[in-house]
N, C-alpha and C positions, 0 to 999 in steps of 0.2 A: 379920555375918549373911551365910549364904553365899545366892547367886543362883541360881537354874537358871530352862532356857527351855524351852517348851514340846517335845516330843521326846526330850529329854535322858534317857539310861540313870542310876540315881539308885541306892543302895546302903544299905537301912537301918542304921547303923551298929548296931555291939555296948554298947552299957553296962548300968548300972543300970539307969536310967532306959524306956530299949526293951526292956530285958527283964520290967520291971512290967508298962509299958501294954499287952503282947502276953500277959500274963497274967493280967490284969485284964480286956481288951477286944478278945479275937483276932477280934472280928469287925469291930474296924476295923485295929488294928496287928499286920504280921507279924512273924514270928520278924525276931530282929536277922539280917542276910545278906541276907535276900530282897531281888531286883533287881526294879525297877517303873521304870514309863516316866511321866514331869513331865504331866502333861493338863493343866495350866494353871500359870503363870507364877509364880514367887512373890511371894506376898503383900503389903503393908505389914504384915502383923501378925505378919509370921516364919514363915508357915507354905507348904507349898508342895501343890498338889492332885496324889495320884501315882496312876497304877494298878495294883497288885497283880494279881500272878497270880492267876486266880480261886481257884484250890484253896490260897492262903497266906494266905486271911482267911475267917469265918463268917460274916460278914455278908453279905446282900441286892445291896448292890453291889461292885464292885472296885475303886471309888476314893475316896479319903479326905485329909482333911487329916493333912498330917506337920509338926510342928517341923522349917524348914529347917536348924536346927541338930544335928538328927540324920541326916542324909542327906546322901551324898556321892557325886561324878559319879563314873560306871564309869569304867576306865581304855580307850580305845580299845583297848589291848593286848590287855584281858580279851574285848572282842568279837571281835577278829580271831583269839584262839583259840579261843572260841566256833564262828565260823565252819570252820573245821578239818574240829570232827567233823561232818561234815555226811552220812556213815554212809556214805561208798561207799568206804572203806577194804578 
């Protein structure tokens, strides 16, 4: 079971599986790809509380339980090119 901590950049993975539950119940699970930030710690029961971008889920709120075995930590690399385009190019 993977771990994350509160803060942590988190990466819904691609399978089966998350691409059902995002199409069964997109107002709690986004597409597979979308990055969300850990809002509380994982679980004992596998699961981890993330926040989604508000416009990558239909639901009321932005944050939800995930299978921490669908989610994996962003790579630092990915944010420091993130930072980049920061538009004054």
């Amino acid at each position: 079971m993977s771990s994350f901590m509160t803060g942590d950049k988190v990466r819904l993975i691609d399978n089966f599986r998350t691409r059902g539950d995002h199409k069964k119940h997109p107002e709690y699970y986004p597409e597979p790809g979308t990055v969300g930030t850990v809002y509380q710690d994982s679980a004992p029961d596998g699961t981890t509380l993330v926040e989604w971008p508000q416009a990558a889920i239909r639901g009321p709120r932005s944050d939800w339980w995930a299978p921490s075995a669908d989610l994996e930590v962003v790579s630092h690399a990915l944010s420091v090119e993130e930072d980049k385009d920061d538009g004054t190019d």
